[in-house]
mmJSON file of the N, C-alpha and C atoms, coordinates in Angstrom:
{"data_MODEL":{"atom_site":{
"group_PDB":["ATOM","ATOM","ATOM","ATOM","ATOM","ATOM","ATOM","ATOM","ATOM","ATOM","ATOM","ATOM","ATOM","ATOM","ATOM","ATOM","ATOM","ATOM","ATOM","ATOM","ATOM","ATOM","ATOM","ATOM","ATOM","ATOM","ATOM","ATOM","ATOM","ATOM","ATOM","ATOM","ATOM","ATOM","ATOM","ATOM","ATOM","ATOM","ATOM","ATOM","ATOM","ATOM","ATOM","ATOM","ATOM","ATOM","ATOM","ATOM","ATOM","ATOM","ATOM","ATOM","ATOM","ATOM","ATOM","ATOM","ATOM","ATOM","ATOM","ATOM","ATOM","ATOM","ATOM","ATOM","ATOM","ATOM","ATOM","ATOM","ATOM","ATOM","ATOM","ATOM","ATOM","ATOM","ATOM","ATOM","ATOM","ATOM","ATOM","ATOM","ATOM","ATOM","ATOM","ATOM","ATOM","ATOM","ATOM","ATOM","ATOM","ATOM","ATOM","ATOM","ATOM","ATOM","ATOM","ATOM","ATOM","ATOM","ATOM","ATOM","ATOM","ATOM","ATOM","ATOM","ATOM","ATOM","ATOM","ATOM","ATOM","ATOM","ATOM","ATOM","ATOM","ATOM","ATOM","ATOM","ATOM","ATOM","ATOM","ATOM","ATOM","ATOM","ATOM","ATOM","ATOM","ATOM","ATOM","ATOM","ATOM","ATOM","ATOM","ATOM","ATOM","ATOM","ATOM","ATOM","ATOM","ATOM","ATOM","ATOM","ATOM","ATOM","ATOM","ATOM","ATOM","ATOM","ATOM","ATOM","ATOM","ATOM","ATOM","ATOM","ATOM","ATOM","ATOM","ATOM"],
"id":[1,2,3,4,5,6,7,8,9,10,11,12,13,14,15,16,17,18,19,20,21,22,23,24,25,26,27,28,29,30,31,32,33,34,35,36,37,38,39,40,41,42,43,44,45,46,47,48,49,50,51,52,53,54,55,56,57,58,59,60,61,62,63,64,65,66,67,68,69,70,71,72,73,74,75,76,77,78,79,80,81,82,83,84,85,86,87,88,89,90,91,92,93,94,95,96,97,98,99,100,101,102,103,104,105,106,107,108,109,110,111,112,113,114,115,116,117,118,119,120,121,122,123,124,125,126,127,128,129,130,131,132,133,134,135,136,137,138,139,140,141,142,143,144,145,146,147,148,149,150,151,152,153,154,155,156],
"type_symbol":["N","C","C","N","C","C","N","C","C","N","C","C","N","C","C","N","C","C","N","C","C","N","C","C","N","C","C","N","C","C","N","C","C","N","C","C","N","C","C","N","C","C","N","C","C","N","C","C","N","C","C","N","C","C","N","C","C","N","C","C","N","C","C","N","C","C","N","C","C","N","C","C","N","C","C","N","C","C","N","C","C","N","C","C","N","C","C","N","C","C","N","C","C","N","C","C","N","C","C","N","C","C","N","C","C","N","C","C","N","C","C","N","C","C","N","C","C","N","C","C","N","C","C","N","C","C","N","C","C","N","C","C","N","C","C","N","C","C","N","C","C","N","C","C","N","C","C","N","C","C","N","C","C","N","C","C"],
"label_atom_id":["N","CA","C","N","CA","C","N","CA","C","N","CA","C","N","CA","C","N","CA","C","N","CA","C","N","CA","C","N","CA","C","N","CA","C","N","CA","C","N","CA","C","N","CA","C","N","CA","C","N","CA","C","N","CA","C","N","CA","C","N","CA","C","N","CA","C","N","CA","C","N","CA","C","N","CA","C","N","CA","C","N","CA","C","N","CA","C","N","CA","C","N","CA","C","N","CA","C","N","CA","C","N","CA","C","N","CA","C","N","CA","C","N","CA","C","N","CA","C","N","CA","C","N","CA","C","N","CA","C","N","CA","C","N","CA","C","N","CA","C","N","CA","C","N","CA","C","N","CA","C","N","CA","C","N","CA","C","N","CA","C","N","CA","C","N","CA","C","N","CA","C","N","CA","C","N","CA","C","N","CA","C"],
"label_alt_id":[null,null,null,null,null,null,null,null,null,null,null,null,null,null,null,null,null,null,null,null,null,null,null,null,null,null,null,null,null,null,null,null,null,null,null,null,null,null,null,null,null,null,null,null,null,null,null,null,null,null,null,null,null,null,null,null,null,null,null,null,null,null,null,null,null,null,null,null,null,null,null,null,null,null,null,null,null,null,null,null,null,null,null,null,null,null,null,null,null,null,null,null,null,null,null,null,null,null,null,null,null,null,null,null,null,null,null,null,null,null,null,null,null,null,null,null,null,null,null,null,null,null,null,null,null,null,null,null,null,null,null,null,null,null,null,null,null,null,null,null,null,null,null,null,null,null,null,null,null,null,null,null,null,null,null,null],
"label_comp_id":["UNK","UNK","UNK","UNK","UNK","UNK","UNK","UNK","UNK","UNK","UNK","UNK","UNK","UNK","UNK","UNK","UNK","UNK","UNK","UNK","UNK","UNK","UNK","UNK","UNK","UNK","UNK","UNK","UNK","UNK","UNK","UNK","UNK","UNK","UNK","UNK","UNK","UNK","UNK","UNK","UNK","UNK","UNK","UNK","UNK","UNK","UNK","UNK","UNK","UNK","UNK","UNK","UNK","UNK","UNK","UNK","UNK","UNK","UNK","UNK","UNK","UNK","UNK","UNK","UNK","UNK","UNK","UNK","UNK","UNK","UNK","UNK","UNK","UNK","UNK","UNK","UNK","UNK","UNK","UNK","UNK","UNK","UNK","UNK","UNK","UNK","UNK","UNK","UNK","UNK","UNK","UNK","UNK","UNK","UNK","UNK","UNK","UNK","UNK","UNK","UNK","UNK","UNK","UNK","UNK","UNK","UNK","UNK","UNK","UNK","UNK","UNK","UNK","UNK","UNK","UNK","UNK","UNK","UNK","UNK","UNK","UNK","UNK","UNK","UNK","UNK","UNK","UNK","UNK","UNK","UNK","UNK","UNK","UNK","UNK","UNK","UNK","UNK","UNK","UNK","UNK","UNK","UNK","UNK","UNK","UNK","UNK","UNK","UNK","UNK","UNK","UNK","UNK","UNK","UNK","UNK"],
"label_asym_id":["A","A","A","A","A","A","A","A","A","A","A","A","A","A","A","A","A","A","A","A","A","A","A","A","A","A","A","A","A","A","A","A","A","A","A","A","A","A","A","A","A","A","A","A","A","A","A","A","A","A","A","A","A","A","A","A","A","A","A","A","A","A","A","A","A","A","A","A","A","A","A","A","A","A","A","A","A","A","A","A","A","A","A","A","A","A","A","A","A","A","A","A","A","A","A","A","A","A","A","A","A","A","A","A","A","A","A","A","A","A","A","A","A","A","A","A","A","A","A","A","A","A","A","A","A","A","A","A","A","A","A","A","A","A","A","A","A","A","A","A","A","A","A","A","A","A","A","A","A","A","A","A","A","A","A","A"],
"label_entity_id":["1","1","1","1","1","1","1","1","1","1","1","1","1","1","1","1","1","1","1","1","1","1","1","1","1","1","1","1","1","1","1","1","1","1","1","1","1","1","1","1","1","1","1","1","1","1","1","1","1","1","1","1","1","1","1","1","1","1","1","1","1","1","1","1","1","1","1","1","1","1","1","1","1","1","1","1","1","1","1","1","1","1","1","1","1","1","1","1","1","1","1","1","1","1","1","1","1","1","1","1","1","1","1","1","1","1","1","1","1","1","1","1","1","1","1","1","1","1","1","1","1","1","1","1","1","1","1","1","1","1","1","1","1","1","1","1","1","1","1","1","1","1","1","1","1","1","1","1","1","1","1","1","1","1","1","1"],
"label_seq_id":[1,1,1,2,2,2,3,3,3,4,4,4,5,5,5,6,6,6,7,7,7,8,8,8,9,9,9,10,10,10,11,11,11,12,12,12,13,13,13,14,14,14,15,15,15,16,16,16,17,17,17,18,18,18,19,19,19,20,20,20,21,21,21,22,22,22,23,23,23,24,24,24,25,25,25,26,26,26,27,27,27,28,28,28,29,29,29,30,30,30,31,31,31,32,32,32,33,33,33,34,34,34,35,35,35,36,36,36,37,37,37,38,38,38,39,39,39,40,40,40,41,41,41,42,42,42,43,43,43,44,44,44,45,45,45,46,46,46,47,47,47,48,48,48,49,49,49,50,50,50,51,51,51,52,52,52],
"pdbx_PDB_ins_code":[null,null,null,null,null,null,null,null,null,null,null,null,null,null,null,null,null,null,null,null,null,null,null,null,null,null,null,null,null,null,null,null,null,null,null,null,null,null,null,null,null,null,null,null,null,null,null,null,null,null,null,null,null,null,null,null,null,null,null,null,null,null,null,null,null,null,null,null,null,null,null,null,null,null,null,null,null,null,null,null,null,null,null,null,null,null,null,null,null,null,null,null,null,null,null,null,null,null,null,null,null,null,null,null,null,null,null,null,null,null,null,null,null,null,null,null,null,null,null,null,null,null,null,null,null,null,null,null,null,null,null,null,null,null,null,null,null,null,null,null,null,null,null,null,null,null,null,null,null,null,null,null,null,null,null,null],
"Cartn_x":[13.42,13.147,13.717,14.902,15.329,15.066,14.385,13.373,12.184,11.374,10.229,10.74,11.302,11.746,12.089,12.814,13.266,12.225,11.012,9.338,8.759,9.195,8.431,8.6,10.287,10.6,10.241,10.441,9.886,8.02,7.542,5.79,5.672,6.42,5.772,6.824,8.301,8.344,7.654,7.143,5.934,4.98,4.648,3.199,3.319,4.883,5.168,5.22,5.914,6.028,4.83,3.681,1.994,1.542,1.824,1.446,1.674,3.145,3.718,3.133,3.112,2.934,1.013,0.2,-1.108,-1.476,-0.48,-0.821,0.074,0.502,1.349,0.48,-0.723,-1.708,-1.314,-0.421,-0.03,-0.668,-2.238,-3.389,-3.242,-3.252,-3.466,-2.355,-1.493,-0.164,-0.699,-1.489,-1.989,-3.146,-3.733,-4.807,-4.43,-3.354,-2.402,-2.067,-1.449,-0.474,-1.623,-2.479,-3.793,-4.44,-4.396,-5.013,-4.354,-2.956,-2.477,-1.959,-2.044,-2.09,-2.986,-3.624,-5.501,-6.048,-6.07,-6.475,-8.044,-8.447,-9.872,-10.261,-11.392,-12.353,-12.005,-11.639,-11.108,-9.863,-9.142,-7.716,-7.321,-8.102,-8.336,-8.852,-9.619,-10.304,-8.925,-8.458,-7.8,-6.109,-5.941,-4.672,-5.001,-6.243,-6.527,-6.673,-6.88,-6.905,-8.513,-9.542,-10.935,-11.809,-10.695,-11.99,-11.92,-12.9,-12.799,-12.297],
"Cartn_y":[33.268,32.64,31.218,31.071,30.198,28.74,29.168,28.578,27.905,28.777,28.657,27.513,27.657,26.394,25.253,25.307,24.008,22.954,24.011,23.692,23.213,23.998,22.973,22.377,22.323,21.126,19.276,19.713,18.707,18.458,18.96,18.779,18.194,18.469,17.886,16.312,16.209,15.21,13.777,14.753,13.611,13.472,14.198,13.811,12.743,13.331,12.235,10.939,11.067,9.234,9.084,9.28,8.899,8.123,9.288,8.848,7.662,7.362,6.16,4.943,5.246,4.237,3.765,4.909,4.427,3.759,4.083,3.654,2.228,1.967,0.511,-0.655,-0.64,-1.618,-2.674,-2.456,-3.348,-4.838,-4.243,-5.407,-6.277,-5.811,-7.004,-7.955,-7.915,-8.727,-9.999,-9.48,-10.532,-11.579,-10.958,-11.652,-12.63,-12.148,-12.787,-14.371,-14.17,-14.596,-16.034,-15.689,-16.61,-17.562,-17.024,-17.143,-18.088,-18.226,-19.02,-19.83,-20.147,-21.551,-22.777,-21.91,-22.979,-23.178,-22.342,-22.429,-22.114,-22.772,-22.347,-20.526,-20.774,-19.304,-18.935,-19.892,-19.59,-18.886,-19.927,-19.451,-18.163,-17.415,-16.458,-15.048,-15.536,-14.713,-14.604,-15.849,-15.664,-14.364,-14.619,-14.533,-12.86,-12.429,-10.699,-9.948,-11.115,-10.436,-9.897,-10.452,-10.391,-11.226,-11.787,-13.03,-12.234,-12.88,-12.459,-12.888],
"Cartn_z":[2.201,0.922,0.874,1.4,1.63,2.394,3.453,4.047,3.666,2.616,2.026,0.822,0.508,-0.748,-0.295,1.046,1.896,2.308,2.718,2.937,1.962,1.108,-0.364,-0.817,-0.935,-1.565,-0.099,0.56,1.849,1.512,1.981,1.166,-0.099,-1.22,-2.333,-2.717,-1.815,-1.77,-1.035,-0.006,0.678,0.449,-0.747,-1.227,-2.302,-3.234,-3.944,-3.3,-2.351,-2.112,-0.958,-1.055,-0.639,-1.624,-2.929,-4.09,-4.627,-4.57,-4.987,-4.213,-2.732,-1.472,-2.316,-2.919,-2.639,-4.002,-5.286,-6.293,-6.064,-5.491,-5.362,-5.28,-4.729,-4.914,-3.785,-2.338,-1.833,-1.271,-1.08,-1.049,-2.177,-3.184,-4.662,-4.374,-3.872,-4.007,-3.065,-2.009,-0.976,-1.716,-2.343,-3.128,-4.537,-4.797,-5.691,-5.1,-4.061,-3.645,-2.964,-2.42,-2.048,-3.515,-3.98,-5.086,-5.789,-5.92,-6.573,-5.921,-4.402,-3.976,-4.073,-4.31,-4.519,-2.722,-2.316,-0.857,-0.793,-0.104,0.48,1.001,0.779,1.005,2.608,3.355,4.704,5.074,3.834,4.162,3.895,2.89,2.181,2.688,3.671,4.598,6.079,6.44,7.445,7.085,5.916,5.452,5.243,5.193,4.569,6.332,7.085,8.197,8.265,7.79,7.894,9.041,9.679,10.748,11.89,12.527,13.925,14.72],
"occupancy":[1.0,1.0,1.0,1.0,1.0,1.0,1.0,1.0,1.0,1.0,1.0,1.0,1.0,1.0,1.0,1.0,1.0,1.0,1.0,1.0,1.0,1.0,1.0,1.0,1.0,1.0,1.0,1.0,1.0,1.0,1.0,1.0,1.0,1.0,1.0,1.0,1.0,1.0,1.0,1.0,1.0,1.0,1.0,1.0,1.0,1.0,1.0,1.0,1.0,1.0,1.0,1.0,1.0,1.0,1.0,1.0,1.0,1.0,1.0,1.0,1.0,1.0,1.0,1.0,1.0,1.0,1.0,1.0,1.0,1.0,1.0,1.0,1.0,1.0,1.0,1.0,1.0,1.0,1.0,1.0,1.0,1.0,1.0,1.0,1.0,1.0,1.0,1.0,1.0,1.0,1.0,1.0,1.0,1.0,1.0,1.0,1.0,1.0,1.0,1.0,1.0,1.0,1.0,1.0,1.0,1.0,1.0,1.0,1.0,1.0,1.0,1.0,1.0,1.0,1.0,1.0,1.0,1.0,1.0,1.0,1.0,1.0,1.0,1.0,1.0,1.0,1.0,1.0,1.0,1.0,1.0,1.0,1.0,1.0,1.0,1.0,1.0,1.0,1.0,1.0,1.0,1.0,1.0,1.0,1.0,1.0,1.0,1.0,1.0,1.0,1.0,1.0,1.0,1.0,1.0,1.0],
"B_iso_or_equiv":[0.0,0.0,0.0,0.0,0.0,0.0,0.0,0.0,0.0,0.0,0.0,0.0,0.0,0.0,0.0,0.0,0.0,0.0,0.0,0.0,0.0,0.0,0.0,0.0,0.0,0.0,0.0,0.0,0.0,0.0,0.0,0.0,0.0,0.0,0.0,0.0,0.0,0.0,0.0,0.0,0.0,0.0,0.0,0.0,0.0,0.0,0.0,0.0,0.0,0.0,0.0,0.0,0.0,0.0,0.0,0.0,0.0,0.0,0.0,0.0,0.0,0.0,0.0,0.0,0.0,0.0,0.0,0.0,0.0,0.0,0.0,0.0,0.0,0.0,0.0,0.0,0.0,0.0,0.0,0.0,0.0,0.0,0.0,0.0,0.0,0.0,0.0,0.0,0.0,0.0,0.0,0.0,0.0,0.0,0.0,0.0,0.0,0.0,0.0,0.0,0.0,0.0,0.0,0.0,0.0,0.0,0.0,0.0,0.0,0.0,0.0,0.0,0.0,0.0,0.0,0.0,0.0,0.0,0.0,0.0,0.0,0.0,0.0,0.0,0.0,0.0,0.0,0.0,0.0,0.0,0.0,0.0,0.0,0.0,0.0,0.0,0.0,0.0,0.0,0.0,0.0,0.0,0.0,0.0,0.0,0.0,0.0,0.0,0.0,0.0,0.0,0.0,0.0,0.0,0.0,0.0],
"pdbx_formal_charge":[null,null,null,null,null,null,null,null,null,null,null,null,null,null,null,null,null,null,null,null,null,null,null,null,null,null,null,null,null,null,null,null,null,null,null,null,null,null,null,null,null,null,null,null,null,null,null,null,null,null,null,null,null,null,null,null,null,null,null,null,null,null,null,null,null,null,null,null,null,null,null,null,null,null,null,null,null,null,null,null,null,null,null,null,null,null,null,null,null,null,null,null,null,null,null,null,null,null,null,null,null,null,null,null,null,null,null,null,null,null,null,null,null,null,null,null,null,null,null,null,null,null,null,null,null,null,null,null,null,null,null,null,null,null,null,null,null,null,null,null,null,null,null,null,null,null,null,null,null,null,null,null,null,null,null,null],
"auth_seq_id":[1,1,1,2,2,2,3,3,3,4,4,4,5,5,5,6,6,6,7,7,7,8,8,8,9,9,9,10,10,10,11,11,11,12,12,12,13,13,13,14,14,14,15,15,15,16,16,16,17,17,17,18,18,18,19,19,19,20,20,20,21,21,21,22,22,22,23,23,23,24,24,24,25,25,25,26,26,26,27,27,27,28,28,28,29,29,29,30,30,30,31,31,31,32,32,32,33,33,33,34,34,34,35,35,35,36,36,36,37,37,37,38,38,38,39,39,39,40,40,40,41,41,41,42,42,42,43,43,43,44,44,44,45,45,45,46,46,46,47,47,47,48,48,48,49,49,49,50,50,50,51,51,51,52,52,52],
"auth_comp_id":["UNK","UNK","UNK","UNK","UNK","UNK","UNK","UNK","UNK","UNK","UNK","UNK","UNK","UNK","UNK","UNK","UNK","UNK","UNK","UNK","UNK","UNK","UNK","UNK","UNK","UNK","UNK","UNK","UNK","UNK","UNK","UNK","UNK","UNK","UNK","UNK","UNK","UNK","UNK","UNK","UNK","UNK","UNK","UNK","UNK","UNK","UNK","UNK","UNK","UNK","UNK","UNK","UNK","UNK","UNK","UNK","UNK","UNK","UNK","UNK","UNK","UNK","UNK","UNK","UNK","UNK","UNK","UNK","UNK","UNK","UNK","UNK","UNK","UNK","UNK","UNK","UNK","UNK","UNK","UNK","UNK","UNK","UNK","UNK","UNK","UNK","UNK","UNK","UNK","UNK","UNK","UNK","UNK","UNK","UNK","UNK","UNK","UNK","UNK","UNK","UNK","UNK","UNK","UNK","UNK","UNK","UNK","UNK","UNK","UNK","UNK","UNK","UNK","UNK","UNK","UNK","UNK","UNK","UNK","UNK","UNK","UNK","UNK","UNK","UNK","UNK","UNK","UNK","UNK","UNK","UNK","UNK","UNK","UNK","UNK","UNK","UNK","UNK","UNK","UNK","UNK","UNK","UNK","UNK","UNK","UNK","UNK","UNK","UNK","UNK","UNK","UNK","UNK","UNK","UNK","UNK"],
"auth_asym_id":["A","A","A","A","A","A","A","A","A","A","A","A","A","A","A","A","A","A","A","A","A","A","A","A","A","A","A","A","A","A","A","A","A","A","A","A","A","A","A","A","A","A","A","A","A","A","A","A","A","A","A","A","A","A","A","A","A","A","A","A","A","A","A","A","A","A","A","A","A","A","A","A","A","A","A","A","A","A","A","A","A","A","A","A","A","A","A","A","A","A","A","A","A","A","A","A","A","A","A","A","A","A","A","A","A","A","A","A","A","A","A","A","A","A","A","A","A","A","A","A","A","A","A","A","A","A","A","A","A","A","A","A","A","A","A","A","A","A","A","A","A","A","A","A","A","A","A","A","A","A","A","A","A","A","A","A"],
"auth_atom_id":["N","CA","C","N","CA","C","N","CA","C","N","CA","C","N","CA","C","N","CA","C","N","CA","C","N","CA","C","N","CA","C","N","CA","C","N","CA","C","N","CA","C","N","CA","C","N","CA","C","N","CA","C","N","CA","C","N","CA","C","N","CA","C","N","CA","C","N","CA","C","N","CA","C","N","CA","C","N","CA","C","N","CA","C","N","CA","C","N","CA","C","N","CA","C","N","CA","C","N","CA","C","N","CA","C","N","CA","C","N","CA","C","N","CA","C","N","CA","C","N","CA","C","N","CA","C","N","CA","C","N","CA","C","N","CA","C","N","CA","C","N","CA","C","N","CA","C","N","CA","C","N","CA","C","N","CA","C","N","CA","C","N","CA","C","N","CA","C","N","CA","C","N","CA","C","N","CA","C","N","CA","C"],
"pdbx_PDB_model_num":[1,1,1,1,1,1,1,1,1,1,1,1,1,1,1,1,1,1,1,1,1,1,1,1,1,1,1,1,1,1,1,1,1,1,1,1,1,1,1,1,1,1,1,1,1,1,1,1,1,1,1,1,1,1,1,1,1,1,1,1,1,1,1,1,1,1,1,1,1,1,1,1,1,1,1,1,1,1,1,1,1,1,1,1,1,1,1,1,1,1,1,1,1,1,1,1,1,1,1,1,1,1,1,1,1,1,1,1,1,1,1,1,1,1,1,1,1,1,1,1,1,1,1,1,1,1,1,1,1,1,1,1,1,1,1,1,1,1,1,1,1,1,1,1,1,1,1,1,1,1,1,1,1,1,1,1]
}}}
């Protein structure tokens, strides 16, 4: 029994902090952050990690 709670409590703390990690929005901060330099559509693209 003891075991089984150790397990659970481990699982639903890692789901909690998924949760936290996916509602954090860590992309928006990048787009923010572009955005208010006044940089070009390039720089913008280079900085998201979109070029080739």
């Amino acid at each position: 029994m003891k075991l089984f709670v150790q397990s659970a409590m481990i699982f639903f703390g890692t789901l909690l902090a998924a949760a936290l990690v996916a509602l954090g929005e860590p992309g928006n901060a990048e787009v923010q952050m572009a955005s208010q330099t006044g940089s070009s559509a390039a720089e913008v693209v280079a900085l998201l990690g979109l070029d080739d």
